[in-house]
C-alpha positions as CSV (number, residue, x, y, z in Angstrom):
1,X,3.3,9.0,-32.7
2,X,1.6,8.1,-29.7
3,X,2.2,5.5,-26.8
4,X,-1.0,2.5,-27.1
5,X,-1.7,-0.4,-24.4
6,X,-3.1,-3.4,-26.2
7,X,-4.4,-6.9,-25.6
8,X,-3.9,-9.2,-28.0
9,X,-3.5,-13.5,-28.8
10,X,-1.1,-15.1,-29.8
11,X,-0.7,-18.5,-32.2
12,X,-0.7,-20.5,-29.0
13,X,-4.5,-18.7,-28.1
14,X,-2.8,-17.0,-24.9
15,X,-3.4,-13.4,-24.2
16,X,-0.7,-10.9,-24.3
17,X,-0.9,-7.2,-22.8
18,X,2.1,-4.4,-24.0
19,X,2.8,-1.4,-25.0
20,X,3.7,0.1,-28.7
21,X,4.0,3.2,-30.2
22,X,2.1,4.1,-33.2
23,X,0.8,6.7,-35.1
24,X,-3.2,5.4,-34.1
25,X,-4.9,2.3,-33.0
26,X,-5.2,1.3,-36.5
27,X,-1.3,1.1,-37.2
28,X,-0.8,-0.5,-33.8
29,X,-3.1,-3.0,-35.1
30,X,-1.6,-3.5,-37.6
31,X,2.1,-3.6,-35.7
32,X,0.4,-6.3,-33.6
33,X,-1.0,-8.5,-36.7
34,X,2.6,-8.1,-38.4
35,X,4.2,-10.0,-35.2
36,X,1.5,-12.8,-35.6
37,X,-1.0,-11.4,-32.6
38,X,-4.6,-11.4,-33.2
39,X,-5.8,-7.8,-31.6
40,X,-8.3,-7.5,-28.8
41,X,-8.3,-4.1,-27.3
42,X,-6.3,-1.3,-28.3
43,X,-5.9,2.1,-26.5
44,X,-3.8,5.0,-26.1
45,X,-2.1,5.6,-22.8
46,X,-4.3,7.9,-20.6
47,X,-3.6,10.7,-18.2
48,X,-5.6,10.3,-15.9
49,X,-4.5,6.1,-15.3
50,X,-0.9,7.2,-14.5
51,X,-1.3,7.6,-11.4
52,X,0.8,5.2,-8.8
53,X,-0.4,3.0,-6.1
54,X,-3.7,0.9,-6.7
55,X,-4.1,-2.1,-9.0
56,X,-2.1,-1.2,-12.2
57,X,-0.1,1.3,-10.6
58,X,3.6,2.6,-10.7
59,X,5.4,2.0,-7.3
60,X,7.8,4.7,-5.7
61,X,10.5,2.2,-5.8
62,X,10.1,1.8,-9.7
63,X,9.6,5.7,-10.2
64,X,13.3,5.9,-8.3
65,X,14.7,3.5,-10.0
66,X,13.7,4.4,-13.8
67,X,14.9,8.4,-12.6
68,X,18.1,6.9,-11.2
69,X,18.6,5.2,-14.7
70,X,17.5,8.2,-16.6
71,X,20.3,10.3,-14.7
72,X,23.0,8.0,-16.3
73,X,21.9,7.4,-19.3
74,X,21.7,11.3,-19.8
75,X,24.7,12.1,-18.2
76,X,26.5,9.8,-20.9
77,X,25.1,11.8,-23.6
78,X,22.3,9.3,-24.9
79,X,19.4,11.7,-26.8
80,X,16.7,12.0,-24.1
81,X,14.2,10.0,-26.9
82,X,16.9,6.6,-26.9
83,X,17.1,7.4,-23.2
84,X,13.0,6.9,-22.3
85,X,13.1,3.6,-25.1
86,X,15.9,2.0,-23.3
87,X,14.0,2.5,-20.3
88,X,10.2,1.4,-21.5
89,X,12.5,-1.7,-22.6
90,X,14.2,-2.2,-19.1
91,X,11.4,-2.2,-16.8
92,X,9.2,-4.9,-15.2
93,X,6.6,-2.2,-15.2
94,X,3.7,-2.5,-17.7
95,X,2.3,1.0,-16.7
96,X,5.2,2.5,-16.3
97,X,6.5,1.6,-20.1
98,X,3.6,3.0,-21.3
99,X,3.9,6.1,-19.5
100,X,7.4,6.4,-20.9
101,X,6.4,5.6,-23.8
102,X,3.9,8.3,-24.0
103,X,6.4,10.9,-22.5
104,X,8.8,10.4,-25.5
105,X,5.9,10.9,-28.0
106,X,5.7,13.9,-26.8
107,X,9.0,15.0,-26.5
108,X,9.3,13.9,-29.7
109,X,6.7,16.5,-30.6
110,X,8.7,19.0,-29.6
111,X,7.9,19.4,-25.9
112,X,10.5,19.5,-23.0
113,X,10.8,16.6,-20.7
114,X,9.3,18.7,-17.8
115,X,6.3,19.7,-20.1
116,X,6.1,15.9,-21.3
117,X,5.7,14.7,-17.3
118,X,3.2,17.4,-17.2
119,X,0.5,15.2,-18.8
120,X,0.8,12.3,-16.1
121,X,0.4,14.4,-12.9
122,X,-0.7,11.0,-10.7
123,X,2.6,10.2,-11.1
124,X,5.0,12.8,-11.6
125,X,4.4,15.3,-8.8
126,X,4.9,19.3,-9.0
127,X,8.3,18.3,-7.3
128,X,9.4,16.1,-9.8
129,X,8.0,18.2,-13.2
130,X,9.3,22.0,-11.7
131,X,12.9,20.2,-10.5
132,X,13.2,18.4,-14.1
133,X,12.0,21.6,-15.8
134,X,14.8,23.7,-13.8
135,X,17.3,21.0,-14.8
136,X,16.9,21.2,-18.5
137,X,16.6,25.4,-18.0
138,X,20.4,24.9,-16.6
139,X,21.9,22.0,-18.6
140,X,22.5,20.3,-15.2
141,X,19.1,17.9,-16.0
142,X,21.1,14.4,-14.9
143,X,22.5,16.0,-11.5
144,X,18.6,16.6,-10.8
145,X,17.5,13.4,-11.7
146,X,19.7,12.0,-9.4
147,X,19.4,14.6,-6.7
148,X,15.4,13.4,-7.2
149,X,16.2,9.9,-7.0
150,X,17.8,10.0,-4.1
151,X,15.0,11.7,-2.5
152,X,12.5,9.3,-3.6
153,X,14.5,6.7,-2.6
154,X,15.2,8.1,1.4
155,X,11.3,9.4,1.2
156,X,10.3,5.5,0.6
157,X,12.8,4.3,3.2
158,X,11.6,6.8,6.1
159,X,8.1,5.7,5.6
160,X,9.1,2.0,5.4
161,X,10.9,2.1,8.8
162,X,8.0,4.0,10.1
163,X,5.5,1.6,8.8
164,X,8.1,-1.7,9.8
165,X,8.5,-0.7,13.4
166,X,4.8,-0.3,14.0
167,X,3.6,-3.3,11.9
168,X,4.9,-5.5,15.0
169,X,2.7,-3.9,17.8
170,X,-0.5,-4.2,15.3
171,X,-0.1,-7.6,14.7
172,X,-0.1,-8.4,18.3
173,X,-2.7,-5.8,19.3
174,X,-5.0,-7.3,16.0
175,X,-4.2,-11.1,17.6
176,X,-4.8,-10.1,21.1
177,X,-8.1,-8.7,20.3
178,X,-8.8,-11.6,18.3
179,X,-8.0,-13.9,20.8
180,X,-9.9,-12.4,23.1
181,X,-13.2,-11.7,20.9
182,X,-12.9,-15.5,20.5
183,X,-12.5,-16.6,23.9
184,X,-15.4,-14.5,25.0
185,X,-17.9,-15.6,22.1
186,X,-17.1,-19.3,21.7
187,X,-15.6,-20.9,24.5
188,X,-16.8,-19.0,27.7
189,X,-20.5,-19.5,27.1
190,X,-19.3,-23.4,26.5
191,X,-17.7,-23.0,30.3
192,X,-20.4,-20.8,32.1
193,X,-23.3,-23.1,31.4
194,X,-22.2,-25.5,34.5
195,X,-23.1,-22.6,36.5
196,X,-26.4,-22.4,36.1
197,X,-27.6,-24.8,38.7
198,X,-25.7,-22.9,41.3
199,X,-27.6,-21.5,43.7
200,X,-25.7,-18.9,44.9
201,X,-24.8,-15.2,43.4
202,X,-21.6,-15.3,40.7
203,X,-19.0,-13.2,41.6
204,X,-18.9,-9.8,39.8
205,X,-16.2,-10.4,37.1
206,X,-18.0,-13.6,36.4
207,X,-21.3,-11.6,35.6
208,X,-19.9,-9.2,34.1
209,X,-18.0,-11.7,31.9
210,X,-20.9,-13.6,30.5
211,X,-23.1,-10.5,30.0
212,X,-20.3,-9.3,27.8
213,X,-20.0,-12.6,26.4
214,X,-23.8,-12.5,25.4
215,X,-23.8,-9.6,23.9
216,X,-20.8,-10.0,21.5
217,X,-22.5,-13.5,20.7
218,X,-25.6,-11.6,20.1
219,X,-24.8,-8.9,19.2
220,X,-21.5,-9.2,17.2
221,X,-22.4,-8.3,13.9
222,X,-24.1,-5.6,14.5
223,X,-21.5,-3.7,17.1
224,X,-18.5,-4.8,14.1
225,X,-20.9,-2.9,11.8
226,X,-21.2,-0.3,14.2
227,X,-17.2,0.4,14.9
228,X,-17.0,0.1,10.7
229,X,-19.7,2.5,10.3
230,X,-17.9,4.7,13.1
231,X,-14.2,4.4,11.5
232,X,-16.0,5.8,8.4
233,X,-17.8,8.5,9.6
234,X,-14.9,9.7,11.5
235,X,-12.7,9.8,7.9
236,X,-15.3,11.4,6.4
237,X,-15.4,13.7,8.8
238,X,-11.2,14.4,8.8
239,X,-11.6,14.8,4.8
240,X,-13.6,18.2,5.7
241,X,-11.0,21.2,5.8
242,X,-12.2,23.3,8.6
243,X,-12.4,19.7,10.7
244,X,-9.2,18.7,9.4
245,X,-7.5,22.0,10.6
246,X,-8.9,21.8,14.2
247,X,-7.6,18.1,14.5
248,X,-4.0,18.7,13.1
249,X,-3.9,22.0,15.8
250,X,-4.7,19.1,18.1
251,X,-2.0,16.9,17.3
252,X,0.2,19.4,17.3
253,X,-0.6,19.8,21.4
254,X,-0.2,16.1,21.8
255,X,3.3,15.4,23.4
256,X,4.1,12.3,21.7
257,X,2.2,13.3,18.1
258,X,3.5,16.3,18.0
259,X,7.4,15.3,17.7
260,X,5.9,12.4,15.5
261,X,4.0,14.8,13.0
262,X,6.7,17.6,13.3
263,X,9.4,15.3,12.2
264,X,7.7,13.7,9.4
265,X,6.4,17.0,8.0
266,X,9.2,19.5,8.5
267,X,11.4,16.5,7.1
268,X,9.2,16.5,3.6
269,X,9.5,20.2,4.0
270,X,13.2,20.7,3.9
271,X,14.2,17.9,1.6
272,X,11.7,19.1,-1.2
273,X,12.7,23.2,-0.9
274,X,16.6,22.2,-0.2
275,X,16.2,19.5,-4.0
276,X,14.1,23.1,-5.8
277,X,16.3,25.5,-4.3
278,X,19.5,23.5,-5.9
279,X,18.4,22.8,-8.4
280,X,17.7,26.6,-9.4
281,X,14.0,26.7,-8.5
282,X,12.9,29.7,-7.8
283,X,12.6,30.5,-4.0
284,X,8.6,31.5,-4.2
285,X,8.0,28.6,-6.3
286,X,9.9,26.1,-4.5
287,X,7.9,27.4,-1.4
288,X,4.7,27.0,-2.7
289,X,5.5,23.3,-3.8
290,X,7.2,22.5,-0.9
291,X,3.9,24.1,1.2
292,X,1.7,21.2,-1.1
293,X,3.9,18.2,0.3
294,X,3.2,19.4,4.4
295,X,0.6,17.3,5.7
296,X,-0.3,19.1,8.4
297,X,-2.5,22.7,8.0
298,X,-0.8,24.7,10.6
299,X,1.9,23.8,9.4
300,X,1.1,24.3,5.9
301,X,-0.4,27.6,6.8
302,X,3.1,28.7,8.3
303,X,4.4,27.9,5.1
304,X,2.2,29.7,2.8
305,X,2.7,33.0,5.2
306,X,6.5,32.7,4.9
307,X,6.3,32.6,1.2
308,X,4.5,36.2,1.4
309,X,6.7,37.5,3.8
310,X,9.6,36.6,1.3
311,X,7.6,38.1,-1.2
312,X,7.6,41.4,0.5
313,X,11.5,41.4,1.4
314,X,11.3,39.3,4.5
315,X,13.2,36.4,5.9
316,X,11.9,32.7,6.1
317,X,13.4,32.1,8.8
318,X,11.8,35.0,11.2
319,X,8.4,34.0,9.5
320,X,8.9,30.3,10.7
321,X,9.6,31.1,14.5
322,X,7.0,33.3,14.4
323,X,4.5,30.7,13.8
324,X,5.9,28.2,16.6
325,X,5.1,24.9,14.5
326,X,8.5,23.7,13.3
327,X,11.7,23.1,15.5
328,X,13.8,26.0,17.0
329,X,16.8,23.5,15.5
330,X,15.4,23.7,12.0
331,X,14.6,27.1,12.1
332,X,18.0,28.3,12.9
333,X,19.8,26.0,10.3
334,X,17.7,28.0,7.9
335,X,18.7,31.2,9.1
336,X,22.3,30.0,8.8
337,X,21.7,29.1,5.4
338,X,20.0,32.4,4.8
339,X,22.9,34.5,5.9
340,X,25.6,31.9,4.5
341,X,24.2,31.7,1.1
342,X,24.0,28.1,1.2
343,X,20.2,27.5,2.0
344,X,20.3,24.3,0.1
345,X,23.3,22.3,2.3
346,X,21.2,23.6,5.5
347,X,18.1,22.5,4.6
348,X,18.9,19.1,3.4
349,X,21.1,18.6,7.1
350,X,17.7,19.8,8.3
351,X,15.5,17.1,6.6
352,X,18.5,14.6,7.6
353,X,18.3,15.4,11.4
354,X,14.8,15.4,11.5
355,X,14.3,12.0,9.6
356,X,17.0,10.7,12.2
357,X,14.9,11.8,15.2
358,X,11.7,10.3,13.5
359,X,13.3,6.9,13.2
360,X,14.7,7.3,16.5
361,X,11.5,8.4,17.8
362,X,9.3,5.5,16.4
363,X,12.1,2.9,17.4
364,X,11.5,3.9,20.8
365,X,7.7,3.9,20.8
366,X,8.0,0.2,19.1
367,X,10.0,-0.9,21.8
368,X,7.6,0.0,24.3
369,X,4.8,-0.6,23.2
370,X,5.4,-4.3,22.2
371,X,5.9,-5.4,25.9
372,X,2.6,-3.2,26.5
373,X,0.8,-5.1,24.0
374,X,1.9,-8.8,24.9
375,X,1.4,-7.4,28.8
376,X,-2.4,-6.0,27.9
377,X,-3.0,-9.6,26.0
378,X,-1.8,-11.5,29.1
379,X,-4.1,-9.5,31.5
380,X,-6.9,-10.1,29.1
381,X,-6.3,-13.8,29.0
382,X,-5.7,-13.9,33.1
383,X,-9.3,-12.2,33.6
384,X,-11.1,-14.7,31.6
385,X,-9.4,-17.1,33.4
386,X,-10.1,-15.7,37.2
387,X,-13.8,-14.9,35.9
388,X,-14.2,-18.7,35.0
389,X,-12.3,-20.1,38.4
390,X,-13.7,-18.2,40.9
391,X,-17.1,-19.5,40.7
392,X,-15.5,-23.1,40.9
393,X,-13.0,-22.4,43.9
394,X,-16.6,-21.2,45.3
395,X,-18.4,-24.1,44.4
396,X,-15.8,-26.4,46.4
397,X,-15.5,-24.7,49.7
398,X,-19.5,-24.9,49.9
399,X,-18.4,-29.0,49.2
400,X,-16.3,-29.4,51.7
């Protein structure tokens, strides 16, 4: 049987959109017609539409959730196939009850789970298929679905926070300029025009003022365009590897970026290895998927070299400091989970002190750049405001 999304209309002429299993469109047609639904479209669940994020999508928040519920239902001893139908039947997902859907089809088939997630890689990551895969190797497969829960779940609220205490600053850097880009356009050339019949030279600010303000007025579209056009060229660029590289070596120089970008990387890092390693990964494997989670290249690259230095016989630990890109703190934590034999309790302290000093980190830059922000609008508004007086405090003393 296989997993099929249909549309369909009911007796009342509304349309309907689900999930059922079947053995092809035609029975699921005929499923639909038994429950009184006139069939539109039917179509089996796809691979490559599994993906999350965009329209249709699966959130992270739902994928932690539906794990987290997995866990229990498999660690009360519920047959993995009842477990996926009670969850297909307990989400607000659409996409995501098709998926599960689909997975238990082939379960059913006689694939394991981890094999089963294999055929929706949008949304179940290497991660999530090798750690599941390694939990029904050792019988311990609910421990790992909550140990991967729990990561998806502080993965989502890291980049929440990061994303909450910056959305602040950009929404009064976005209304500043706004403000501004307005004043300029609309009401300045409204104020200037009294000073045409002057006969004497405008002040410098003030010309400089209304040249700016004809060539936004002008001119606008086509500079908007232009900064568009730039923004895009500039990603296109980034999405080129050799470019890529050169700019992550740069932000890595960048006082500031660099804790930013170390934190948030060597944080992934440690979490994912310290969830593979515990959950009886092997160590070269759970390298090479924790390497695919680093944003960064250098970093990356430092990665990928330690996982042939282990290889050969040598230590991760040495191979990290060699390559001067993640934190003396972290690096030592490993080595004392090296010679401890408890690599997995070191690295996830690791990924916890390092998320801290991320959240810490972007607190502190939100704090001071909100006063910046409402300081550089102020400043903006203030020289308009000089630019337009001056010229009349000018005009009165030649009155008098």
């Amino acid at each position: 049987m296989g997993a099929y999304e249909y549309t369909a209309l009911d007796a009342a002429g509304k349309t309907r959109k689900g999930t059922l299993e079947g053995d092809s469109p035609g029975h699921v047609r005929q499923l639909l017609r038994e429950q009184g639904l006139a069939p539109l479209t039917v179509g089996e669940v796809r691979r490559r539409r599994a993906g999350g994020g965009g329209r249709g999508g699966v959130s992270r928040t739902d994928l932690a959730l539906a794990t987290r519920q997995l866990a229990t239902l498999t660690g009360a001893g519920i047959p993995l196939e009842e477990a996926l139908v009670t969850l297909s039947e307990q989400t607000d997902s659409r996409r995501l009850r098709g998926i599960l859907l689909a997975v238990r089809s082939r379960v059913l088939e006689g694939h394991s789970l981890g094999d089963a997630l294999g055929g929706f890689p949008g949304l179940f990551s290497d991660l999530y298929r090798e750690t599941v895969a390694a939990g029904e190797h050792t019988g311990q497969l609910d421990q790992v679905l909550e140990r991967l829960a729990s990561h998806l779940e502080d993965s989502h609220r890291l980049n929440q926070s990061v994303r909450l205490a910056m959305l602040y600053p950009l929404i009064v850097m976005i209304f500043a300029l706004g403000v501004s880009v307005a004043l300029i356009t609309y009401v300045v050339p409204q104020v200037t025009q009294v000073f045409e019949d002057f006969d004497q030279e405008l002040p410098l600010i003030t010309r400089g003022l209304i040249a700016l303000s004809d060539l936004l007025h002008e001119h606008g579209l086509l500079l908007l365009l232009g900064v568009v056009g730039l923004g895009a060229g500039i990603r296109l660029l980034l999405a080129r590897e050799g470019v890529k590289r050169v700019w992550h070596r740069v932000l890595l120089r960048l006082p500031v970026a660099a804790r930013l970008v170390r934190g948030l990387d060597t944080a992934r890092f440690a979490r994912t290895f310290g969830i593979l390693t515990r959950s009886g990964v092997p160590v070269l494997e759970g390298l090479r998927i924790a390497g695919r989670v680093v944003d960064n290249r250098p970093m990356r690259e430092a990665v990928a070299r330690a996982a042939q230095r282990v290889r050969e016989g040598g230590s991760l630990h040495a191979t990290l400091a060699e390559s001067r890109v993640f934190s003396p703190m972290v690096v030592n934590l490993i080595a004392s989970g090296e010679a401890g034999g408890n690599l997995d309790h070191m690295l996830e302290r690791a990924a916890e002190a390092q998320e801290r000093e991320v959240e810490t980190l972007v607190k502190v830059l939100a704090g001071i750049l909100e006063p910046l922000l409402i300081l550089l609008m102020g400043g903006l508004v203030l020289t308009i405001v000089v630019a337009i007086l001056l010229p009349i405090f000018d005009l009165n003393r030649l009155i008098h």
